[in-house]
C-alpha positions as CSV (number, residue, x, y, z in Angstrom):
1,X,66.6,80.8,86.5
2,X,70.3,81.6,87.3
3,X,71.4,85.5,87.9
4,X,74.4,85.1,85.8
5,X,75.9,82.9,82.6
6,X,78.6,81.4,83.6
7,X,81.5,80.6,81.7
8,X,85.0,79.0,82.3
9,X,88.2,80.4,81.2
10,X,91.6,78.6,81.0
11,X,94.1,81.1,82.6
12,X,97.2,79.4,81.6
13,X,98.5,79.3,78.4
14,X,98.4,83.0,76.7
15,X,101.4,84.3,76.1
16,X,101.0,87.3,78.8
17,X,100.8,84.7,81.5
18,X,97.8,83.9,84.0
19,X,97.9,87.1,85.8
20,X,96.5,88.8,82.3
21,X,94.0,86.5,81.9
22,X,92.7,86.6,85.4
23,X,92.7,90.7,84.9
24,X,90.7,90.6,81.9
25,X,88.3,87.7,83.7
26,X,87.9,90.7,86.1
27,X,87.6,93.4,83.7
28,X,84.9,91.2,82.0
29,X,82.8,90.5,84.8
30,X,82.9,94.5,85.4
31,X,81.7,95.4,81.7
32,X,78.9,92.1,81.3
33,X,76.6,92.8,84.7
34,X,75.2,89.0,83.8
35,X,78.6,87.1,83.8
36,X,80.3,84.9,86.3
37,X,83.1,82.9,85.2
38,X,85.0,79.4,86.4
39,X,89.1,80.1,86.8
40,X,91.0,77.4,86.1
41,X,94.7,77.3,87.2
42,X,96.5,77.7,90.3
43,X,94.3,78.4,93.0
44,X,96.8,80.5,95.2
45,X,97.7,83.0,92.4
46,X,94.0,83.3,90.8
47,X,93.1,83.8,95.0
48,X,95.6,86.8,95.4
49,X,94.9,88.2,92.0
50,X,91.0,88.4,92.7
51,X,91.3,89.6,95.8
52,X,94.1,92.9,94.5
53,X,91.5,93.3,91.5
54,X,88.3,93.1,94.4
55,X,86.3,91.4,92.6
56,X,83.4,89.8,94.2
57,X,83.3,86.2,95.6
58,X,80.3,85.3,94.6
59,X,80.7,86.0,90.8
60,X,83.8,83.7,90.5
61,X,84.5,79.7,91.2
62,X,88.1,78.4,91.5
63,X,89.1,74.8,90.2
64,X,92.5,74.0,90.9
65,X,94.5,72.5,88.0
66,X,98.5,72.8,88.3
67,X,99.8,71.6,84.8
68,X,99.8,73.4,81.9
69,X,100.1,72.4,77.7
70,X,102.4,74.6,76.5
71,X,102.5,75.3,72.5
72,X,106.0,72.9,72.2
73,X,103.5,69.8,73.8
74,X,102.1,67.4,70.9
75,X,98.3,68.5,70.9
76,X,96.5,64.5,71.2
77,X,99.5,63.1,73.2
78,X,99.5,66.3,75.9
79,X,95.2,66.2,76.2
80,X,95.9,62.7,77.2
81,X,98.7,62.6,78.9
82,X,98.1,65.4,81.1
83,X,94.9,65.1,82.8
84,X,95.8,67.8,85.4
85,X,96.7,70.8,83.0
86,X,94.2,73.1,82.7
87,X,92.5,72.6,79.3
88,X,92.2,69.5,80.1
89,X,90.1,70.2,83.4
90,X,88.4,73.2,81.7
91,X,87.1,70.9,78.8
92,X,86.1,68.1,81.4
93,X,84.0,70.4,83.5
94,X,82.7,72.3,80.4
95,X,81.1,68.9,79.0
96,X,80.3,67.5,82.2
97,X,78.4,70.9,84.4
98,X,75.2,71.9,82.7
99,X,76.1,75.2,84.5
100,X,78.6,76.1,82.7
101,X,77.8,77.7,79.3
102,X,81.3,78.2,77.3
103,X,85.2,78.7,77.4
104,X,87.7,80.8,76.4
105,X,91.4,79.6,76.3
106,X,94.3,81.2,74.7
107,X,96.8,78.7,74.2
108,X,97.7,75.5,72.4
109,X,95.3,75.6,69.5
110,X,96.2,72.2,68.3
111,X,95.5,71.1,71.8
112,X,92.3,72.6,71.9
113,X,91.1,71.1,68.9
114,X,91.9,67.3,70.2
115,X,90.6,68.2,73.7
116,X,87.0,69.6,72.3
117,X,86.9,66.1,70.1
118,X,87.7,64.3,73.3
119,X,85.0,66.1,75.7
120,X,82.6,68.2,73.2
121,X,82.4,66.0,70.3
122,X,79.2,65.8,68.3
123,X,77.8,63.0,67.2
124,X,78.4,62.3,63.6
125,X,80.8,64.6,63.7
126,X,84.0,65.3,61.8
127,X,86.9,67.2,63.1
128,X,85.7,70.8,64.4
129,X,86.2,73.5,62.5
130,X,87.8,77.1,64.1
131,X,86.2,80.0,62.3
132,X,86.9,84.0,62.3
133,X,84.0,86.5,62.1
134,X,85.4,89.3,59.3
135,X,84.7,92.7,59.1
136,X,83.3,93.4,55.5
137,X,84.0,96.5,53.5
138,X,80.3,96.7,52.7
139,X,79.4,96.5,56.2
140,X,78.5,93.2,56.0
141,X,80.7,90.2,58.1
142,X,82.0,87.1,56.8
143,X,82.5,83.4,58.7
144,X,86.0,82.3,57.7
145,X,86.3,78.9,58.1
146,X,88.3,76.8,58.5
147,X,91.4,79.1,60.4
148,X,93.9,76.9,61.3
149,X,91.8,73.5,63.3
150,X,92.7,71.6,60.1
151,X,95.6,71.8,57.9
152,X,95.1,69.1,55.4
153,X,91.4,68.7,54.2
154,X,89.6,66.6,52.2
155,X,86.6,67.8,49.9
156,X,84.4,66.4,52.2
157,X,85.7,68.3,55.3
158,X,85.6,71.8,52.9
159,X,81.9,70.9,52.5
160,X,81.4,69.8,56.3
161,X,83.0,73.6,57.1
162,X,80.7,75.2,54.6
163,X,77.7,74.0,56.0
164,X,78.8,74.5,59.9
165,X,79.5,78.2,58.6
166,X,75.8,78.1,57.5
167,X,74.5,77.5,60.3
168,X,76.5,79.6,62.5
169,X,75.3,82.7,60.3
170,X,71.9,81.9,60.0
171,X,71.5,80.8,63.7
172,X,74.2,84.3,65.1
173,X,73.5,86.6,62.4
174,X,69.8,85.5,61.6
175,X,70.8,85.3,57.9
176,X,68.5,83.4,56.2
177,X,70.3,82.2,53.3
178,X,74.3,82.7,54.1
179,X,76.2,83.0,50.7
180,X,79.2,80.9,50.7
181,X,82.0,81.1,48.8
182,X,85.3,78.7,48.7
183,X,88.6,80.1,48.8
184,X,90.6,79.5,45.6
185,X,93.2,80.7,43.5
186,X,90.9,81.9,40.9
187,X,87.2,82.0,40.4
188,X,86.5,79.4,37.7
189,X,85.2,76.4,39.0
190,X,88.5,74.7,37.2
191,X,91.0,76.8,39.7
192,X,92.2,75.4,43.1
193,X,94.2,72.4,44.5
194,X,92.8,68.7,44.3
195,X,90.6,69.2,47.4
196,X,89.1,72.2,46.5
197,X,88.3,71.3,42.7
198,X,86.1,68.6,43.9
199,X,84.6,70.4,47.1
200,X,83.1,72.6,44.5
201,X,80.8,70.5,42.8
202,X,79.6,68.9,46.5
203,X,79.0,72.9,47.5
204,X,77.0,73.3,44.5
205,X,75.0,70.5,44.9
206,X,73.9,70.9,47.8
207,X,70.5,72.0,48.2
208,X,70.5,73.4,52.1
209,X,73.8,76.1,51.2
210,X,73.4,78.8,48.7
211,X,77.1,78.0,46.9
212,X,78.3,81.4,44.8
213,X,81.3,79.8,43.6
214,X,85.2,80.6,44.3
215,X,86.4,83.5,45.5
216,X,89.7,84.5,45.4
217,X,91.6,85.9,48.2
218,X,91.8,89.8,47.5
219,X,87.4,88.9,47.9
220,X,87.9,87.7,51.1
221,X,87.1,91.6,53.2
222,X,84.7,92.2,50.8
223,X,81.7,90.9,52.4
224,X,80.4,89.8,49.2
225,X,80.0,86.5,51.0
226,X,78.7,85.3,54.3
227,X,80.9,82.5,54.8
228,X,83.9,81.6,53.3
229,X,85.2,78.1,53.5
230,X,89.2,77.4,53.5
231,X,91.4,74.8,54.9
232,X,93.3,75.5,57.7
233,X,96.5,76.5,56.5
234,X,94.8,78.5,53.9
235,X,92.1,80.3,56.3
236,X,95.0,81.2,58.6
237,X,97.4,82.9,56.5
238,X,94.1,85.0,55.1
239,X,93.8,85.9,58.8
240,X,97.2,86.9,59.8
241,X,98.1,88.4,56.6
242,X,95.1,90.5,57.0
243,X,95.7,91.3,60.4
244,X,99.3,92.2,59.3
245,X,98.6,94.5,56.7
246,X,95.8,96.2,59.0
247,X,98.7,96.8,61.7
248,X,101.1,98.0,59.0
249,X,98.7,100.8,57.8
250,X,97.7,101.9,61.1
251,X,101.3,102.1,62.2
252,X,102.2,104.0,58.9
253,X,99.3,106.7,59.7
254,X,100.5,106.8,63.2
255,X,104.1,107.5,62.0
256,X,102.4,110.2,59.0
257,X,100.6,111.8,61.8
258,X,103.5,112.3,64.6
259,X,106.0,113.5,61.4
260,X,102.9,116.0,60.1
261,X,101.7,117.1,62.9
262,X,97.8,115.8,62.0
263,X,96.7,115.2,65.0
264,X,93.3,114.8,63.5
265,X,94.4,111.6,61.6
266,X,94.2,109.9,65.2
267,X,90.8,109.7,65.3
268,X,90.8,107.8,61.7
269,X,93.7,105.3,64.0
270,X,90.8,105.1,66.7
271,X,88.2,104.1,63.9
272,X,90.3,101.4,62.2
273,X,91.9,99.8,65.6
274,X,87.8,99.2,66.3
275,X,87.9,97.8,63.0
276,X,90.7,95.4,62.4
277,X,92.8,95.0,66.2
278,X,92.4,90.9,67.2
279,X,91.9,92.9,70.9
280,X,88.5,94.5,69.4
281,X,87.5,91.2,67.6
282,X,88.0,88.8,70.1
283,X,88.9,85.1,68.7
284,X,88.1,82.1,66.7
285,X,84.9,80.0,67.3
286,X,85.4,76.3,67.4
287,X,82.5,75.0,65.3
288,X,80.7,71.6,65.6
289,X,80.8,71.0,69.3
290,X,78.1,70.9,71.4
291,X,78.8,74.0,73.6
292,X,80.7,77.4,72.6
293,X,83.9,77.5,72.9
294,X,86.3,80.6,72.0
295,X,90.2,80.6,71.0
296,X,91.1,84.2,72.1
297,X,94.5,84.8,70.4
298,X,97.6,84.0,72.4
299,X,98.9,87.5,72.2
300,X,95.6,88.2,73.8
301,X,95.6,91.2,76.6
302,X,92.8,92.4,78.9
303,X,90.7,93.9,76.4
304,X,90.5,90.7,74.4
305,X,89.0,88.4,77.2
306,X,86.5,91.4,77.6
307,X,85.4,91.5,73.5
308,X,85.4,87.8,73.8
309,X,83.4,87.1,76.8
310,X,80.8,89.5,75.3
311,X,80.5,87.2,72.0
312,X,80.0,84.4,73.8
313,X,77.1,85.9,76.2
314,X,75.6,86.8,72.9
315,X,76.3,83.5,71.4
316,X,74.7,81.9,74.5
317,X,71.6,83.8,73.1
318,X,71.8,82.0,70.4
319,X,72.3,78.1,71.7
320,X,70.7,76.2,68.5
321,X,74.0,76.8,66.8
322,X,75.3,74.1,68.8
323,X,72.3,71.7,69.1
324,X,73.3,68.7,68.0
325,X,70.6,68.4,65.3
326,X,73.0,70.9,63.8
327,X,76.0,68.5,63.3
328,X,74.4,65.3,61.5
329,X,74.7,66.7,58.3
């Protein structure tokens, strides 16, 4: 049995450059005791960065990969075309090394998706699906899924997403019977745009998901749901226009407190940025691939690649959710 989980982590790509992802590689492996981590990217700069930060040799592997995808590359033409950038060498070794257990990378989502179908693919498989983990306002937390892997979905894919969300709660959460809901623009089973009026009747028939019908998007950080299934264009603007409106309000009570003089009302600031900052949360989860892999978001800092490094040592608790077994549906 190893002494750590180890997981690799594309350091090019976030908008903060390498440097910040190699600190908060290093900050990770300070806060998880049982994590060593594969750095992927230029092996002089990751070398003089580690050695500044002092972190300890044995706890971290260089591969040297000196291209990068940027987010103006064309997702399926870049994976293939540029076999020595960095996501391209992180997928390989993730799919290829049984010792490696996951991988975070916080750039070209697009090129994510097309690299995780090209190395991680499951079989029977359709496209993977990148899903958020919401905070509810009953304490509860909801899969969103799909975020943004897909734009365009059929009714099939909808019900493909609900049932990966499934068994992502019942495997991470131990939920036994996850409520899904589909996003629509009203909650009769007559609202919603062609693919989502005949996803419903799929959800509903299906025996293995316990379908609650449409819910509509002021539901959606309610928690009255476990999983909530969206396409991608749809699931991301729930995200970002929730994460919006969260920085908004905390910025307005920030501003109420310095003109007031409250200092009190920080504390509240404190309690909500644990609550609702991407930095707290982590990232999206790709969903139907056969090993965890994390999309920290591109405006990522330090304290992101340590939130998301601890949900994927717990998710590597909880491996079944990406047996294969799991993806034949």
């Amino acid at each position: 049995m190893e002494k750590y989980r180890k997981i690799i982590i594309d350091t090019e790509g976030s908008d903060k450059g390498p440097e910040m992802m190699i600190r908060g590689a290093a900050e990770a492996l300070r806060a998880h005791p049982t994590l060593s981590v594969v750095l992927v990217g230029k092996r002089a700069l990751i070398e003089g960065e580690c050695e500044k930060l002092g972190v300890a040799p044995e706890r971290v592997e260089i591969i040297e990969a000196n291209d990068v995808i940027t987010n103006y590359d064309s997702p399926a033409t870049a994976v293939f075309g540029k076999p020595d950038s960095t996501l391209v060498v992180a997928l390989s070794a993730l799919a290829e090394r049984d010792d490696i257990d996951g991988m975070i990378n916080a750039g070209n989502t697009g090129a994510l998706i097309a690299g995780a179908m090209r190395f991680l693919s499951a079989p029977d498989r359709v496209r993977p699906a990148l899903c958020a983990v919401l905070p509810g306002a009953n304490g509860n937390f909801t899969c969103l899924v799909d975020t943004g892997a897909t734009v365009d979905c059929t009714p099939g894919m909808l019900h493909h997403f609900a049932r990966l969300g499934s068994d992502f709660m019942k495997k991470y959460y131990a939920i036994d019977e996850p409520k899904v809901a589909l996003l629509s623009n009203g909650a009769e089973s007559t609202k919603g745009n062609k693919a989502v009026k005949e996803a419903y009747p799929l959800l509903e028939a299906d025996g293995d998901i316990s379908f609650i019908g449409n819910f509509e998007g002021t539901r959606a950080l309610s928690g009255e749901c476990d999983v909530l299934v969206a396409d991608g264009f749809a699931g991301n603007q729930v995200l970002k226009v929730s994460e919006g409106i969260a920085r908004r309000i905390i910025t307005d009570i920030v501003k109420y407190s310095k003109k007031t003089g409250e200092e009190n009302i920080m504390k509240l600031v404190g309690y909500l940025m644990g609550i609702y900052d991407f930095n707290s949360l982590g990232g999206g989860i790709l969903l139907g691939i056969r090993k965890p892999v994390i999309k920290a978001h591109g405006a990522a800092n330090e304290q992101s690649i340590v939130s998301t490094s601890g949900i994927l040592l717990n998710m590597l608790e909880n491996k079944s959710v990406f047996d294969e077994k799991n993806h034949s549906h």
